[in-house]
Structures are given as structure tokens and as C-alpha cells.
C-alpha positions in Angstrom: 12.0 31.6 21.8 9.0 30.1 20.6 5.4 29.4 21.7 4.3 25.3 22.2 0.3 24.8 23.5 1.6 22.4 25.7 2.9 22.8 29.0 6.1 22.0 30.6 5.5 19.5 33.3 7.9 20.8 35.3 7.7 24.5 35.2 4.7 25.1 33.3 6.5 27.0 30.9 5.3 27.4 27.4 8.3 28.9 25.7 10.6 26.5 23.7 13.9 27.3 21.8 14.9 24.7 19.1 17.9 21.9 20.1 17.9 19.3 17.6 16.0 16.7 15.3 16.6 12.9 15.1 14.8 10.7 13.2 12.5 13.4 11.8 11.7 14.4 15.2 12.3 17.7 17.0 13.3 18.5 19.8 12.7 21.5 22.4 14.3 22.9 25.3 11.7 25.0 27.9 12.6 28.5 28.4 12.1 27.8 32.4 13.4 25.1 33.6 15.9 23.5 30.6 13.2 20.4 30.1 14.4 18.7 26.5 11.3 17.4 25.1 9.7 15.9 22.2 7.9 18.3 20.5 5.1 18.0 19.0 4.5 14.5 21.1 3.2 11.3 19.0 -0.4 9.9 19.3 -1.0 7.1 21.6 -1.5 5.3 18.1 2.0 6.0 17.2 3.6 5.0 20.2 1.6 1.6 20.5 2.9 0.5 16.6 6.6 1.7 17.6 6.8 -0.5 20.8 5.4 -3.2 19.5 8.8 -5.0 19.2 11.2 -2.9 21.6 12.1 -5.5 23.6 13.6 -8.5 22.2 11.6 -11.4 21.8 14.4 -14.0 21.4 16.4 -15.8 24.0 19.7 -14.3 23.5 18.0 -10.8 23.5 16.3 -11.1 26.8 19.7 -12.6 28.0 21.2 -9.4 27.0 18.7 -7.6 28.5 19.0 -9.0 32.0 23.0 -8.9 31.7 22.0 -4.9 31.0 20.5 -4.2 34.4 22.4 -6.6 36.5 24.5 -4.5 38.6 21.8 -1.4 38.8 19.1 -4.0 39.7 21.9 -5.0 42.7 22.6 -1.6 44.0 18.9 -0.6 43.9 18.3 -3.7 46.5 20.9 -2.6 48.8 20.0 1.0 48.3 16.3 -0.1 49.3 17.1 -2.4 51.9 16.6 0.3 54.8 13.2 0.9 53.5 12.2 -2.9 53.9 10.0 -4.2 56.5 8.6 -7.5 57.3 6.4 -7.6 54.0 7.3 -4.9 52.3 5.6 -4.1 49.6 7.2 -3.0 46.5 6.1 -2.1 43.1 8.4 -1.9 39.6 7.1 0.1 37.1 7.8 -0.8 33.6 9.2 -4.6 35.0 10.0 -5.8 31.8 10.6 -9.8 31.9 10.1 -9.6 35.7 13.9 -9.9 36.4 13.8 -7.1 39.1 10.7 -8.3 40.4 12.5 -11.6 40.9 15.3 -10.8 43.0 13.5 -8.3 45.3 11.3 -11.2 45.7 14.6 -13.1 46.7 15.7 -10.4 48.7 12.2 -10.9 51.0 10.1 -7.9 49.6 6.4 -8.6 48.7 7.0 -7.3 45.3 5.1 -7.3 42.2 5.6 -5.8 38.4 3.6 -4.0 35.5 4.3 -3.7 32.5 2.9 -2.6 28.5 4.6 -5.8 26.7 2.5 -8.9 26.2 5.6 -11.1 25.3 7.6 -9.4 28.7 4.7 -9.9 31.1 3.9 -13.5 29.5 7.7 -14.7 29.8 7.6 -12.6 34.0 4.2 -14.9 34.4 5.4 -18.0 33.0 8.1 -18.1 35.8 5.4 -17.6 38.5 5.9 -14.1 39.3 3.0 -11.4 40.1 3.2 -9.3 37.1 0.5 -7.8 35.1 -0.2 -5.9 31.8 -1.5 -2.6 32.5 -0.4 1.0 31.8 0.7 3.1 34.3 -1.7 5.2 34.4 -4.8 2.9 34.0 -3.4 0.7 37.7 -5.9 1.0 40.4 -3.6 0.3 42.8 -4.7 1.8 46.3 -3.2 5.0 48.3 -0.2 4.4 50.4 -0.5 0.4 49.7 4.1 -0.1 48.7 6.5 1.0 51.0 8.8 1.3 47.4 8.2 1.8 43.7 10.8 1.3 41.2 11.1 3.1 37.4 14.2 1.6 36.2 14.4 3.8 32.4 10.9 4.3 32.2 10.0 8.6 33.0 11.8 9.3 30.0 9.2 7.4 27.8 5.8 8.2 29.7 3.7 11.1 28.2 2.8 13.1 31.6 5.9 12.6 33.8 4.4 15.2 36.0 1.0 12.8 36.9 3.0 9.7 36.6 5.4 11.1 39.9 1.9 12.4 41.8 0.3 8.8 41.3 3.6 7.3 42.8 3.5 9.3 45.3 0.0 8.2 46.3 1.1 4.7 46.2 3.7 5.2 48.8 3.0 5.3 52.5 3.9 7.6 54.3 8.3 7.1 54.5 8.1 4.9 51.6 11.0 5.6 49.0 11.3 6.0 45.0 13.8 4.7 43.3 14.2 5.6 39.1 17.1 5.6 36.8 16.9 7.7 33.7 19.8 8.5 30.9 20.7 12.4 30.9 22.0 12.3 27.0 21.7 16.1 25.6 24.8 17.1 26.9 26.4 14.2 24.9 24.1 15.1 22.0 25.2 18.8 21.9 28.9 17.8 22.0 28.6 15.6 19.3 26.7 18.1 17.5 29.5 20.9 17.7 31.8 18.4 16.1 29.3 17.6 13.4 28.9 14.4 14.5 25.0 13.0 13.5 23.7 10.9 15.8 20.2 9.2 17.5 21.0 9.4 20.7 17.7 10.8 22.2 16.2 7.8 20.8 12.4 9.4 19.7 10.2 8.7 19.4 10.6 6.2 22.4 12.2 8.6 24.2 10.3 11.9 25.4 11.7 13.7 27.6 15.4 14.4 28.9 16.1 15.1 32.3 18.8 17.0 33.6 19.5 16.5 37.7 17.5 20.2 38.2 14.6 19.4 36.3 14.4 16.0 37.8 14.6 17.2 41.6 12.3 19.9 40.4 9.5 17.2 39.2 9.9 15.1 42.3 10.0 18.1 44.5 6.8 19.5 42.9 4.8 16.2 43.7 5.5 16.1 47.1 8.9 14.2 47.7 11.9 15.3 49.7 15.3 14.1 50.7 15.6 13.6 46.6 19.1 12.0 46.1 20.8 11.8 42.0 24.2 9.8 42.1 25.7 8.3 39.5 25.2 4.7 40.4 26.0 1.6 38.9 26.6 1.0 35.5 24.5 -0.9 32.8 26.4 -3.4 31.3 25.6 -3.7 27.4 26.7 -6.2 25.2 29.7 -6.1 22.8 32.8 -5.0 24.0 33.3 -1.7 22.8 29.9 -0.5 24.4 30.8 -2.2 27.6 34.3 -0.7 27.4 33.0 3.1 26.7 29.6 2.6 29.1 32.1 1.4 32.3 34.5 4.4 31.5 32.4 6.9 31.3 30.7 5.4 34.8 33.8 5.1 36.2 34.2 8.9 35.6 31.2 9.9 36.7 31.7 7.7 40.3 34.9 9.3 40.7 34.2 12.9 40.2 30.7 12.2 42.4 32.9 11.0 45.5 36.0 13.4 45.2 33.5 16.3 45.3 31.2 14.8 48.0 28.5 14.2 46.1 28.2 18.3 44.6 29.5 17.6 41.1 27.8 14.7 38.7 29.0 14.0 34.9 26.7 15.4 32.5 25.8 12.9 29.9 25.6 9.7 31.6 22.7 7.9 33.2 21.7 8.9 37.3 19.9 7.1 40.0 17.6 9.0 41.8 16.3 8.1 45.4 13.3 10.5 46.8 11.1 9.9 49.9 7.2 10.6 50.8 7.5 12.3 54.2 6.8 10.2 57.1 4.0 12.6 57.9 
């Protein structure tokens, strides 16, 4: 074990054992809870210059992108649905293009999107939709103002998951629910590593954190939410075959094994929705 001055969010833990390196990147895992982070984490700087261009800019790009999320943006609606009242108000954190945003305005929530990316928010705004360019943790949004906030891929990449969960918590009234996807990949990582197989698959430095379902529950839990739920849910859908073909296997899997065991066993190494609650009161 070794020493890091930083913190784990989840555990507060400061020992660290080695797991890999990608990209010139290390990676730790906490001695407590089994956190995989990015150790040490990049400067603001840094991250600014590296997402400069992570999403696509060019038609078929954003197409491919929407395609992506289409059937998790679905179940997420019907998965919401008993939290919706007459004006609901939701918030999706890390909106992208607005796409989300859309059909939960379709669907009859008050909803409304913020994102980093000036070309995303520009293209979310251009169709008329209430999205705005701020980070996450500069929004002056006010205390128990949505009845649901969304993070669709987006804990893994902020730098304090721990304050970015308190401050959604806040925003939720009192009953309101959280809804976040986030990939689990080390478990695929250290398979392909004990074949000898290199491979990027934490993705730093956008990437900064890995969550397993225990240190997940464990971050929501510590904020204040209960009733935390992780399934499998649906599957993205990327493009090229191959990719779709391995992505819907491996979700297919997961769904499978999730429902024969009643909801006790879920596939390491594949992406989970999580569904968490502010008590009513």
C-alpha cells in the first residue's frame, strides 16, 4: 500500500495500491473501499484542452451520438415516470445536444439541461430548448427546486464525485429521484490484463473515477439518499456492427443473470443504472 494526499471521496481513505496505467496515466485502487481512481488528477487546465473536441462536431457524429443513448434515454423516462407530477421539474446534468432534455420535454416534464460544450449547448439552444453552459459545480440552482436530476455518463468524469452527489441532493425535494448511468470497466480491464492484452479502456484522462456497485451505493448513501437501486439497464447502442454486436451481448448477459437471481447478482464489467431517492422527509 501506498500513501496519496488526496482523499477518497467515498471512504476517506488515503491508502492506494497500484492497478494499471493507460495513456501515461496511473491508476489507483483505495485501500477502503475498492474506489479505481486517477491518480495524480489533471489540472483544470488539462481537462479544459482535452475536452475541447469530445463530442463530435459533425452531423453524422451527433447522429451517432443520439443513436448511442436512445434506448437508455427511453427506459430512464419510464423509470422516472412515477416520480412526475403535473410540472415536474427535471434537471440533466451533462445534457449534451439536449436530446434527453427533448423527449422528457415530450414526455410532459418541465425539464431543462447544462452542459460544459459550447458547440452541444449551441446545437440544444438552436432547437429551442432550455439549456445552458455552466459547470456543475458553478449552477445556482435553488434547494429542493426538481423533482429529478439525471447524470447519464457523467460522475465518472467530474473531479469531486462526493460534492457533485451532496449538491444534487440539495436540488431535489424532498421524494425526488436520481437517476445516473456510469460504465464499471476494471473488471474488464484486469481480465484483459491477465491475458496480456493492452488496452485504453478507462479512457483518462476523461475518465476519473471507476465505480463498482459498493462504492457507488456507498457515495449515494453517504450524501443522504436511500432506496439506491443499480440494474443493468438498457443498453447503449454504438455504431458499427461489431461494437453493437459485443455491447448487446454482453447487456443481454448482464439482464439475464440480473433477473434469474432477483436482482442479487449484476455482471461486472458492463455499464449500471442507478436509481436513488431524497427521503420524503
Amino acid at each position: 500500500m501506498t500513501q496519496t494526499s488526496a482523499p477518497c471521496p467515498v471512504c476517506g481513505g488515503t491508502a492506494t495500491e497500484p492497478f494499471t496505467v493507460q495513456r501515461g496515466y496511473a491508476w489507483e485502487r483505495c485501500g477502503g473501499c475498492g474506489l479505481l481512481a486517477l491518480r495524480p488528477q489533471p489540472s483544470r487546465q488539462e481537462l479544459a484542452r482535452a475536452y475541447r473536441d469530445y463530442l463530435p462536431r459533425d452531423p453524422g457524429g451527433v447522429q451517432d451520438w443520439q443513436c448511442l443513448m436512445a434506448d437508455v434515454f427511453r427506459e430512464a423516462l419510464a423509470r422516472l415516470e412515477p416520480a412526475r407530477r403535473p410540472g415536474g421539474r427535471l434537471l440533466d446534468v451533462g445534457c449534451a445536444y439536449g436530446f434527453f432534455v427533448e423527449q422528457a420535454r415530450a414526455a410532459g416534464w418541465d425539464a431543462r439541461g447544462i452542459d460544459l460544450s459550447e458547440h452541444a449547448v449551441a446545437a440544444a439552444r438552436s432547437r429551442g430548448l432550455p439549456v445552458e453552459r455552466v459547470a456543475l459545480e458553478e449552477a445556482d440552482f435553488p434547494a429542493e427546486g426538481f423533482d429529478a436530476v439525471t447524470l447519464f455518463y457523467v460522475l465518472e468524469h467530474v473531479p469531486d464525485p462526493a460534492d457533485t452527489v451532496r449538491r444534487v441532493f440539495r436540488w431535489l425535494r424532498p421524494g425526488g429521484q436520481l437517476l445516473l448511468r456510469v460504465p464499471h470497466t476494471a473488471p474488464l480491464v484486469s481480465v484483459l490484463g491477465a491475458l496480456g492484452v493492452r488496452n485504453e479502456l478507462l479512457d483518462p484522462p476523461y475518465h476519473l473515477w471507476d465505480f463498482s456497485p459498493a462504492t457507488l451505493r456507498a457515495l449515494l448513501e453517504g450524501a443522504g439518499f436511500t432506496r439506491v437501486e443499480i440494474f443493468p439497464g438498457a443498453s447503449t447502442r454504438p455504431a458499427g456492427a461489431p461494437n453493437l454486436a459485443l455491447t448487446k451481448a454482453a447487456g443481454g448477459l448482464a439482464q439475464a443473470l440480473h433477473a434469474a437471481s432477483r436482482g442479487r447478482w449484476l455482471l461486472p464489467g458492463v455499464s449500471k443504472t442507478t436509481v436513488a431517492r431524497r427521503p420524503a422527509g
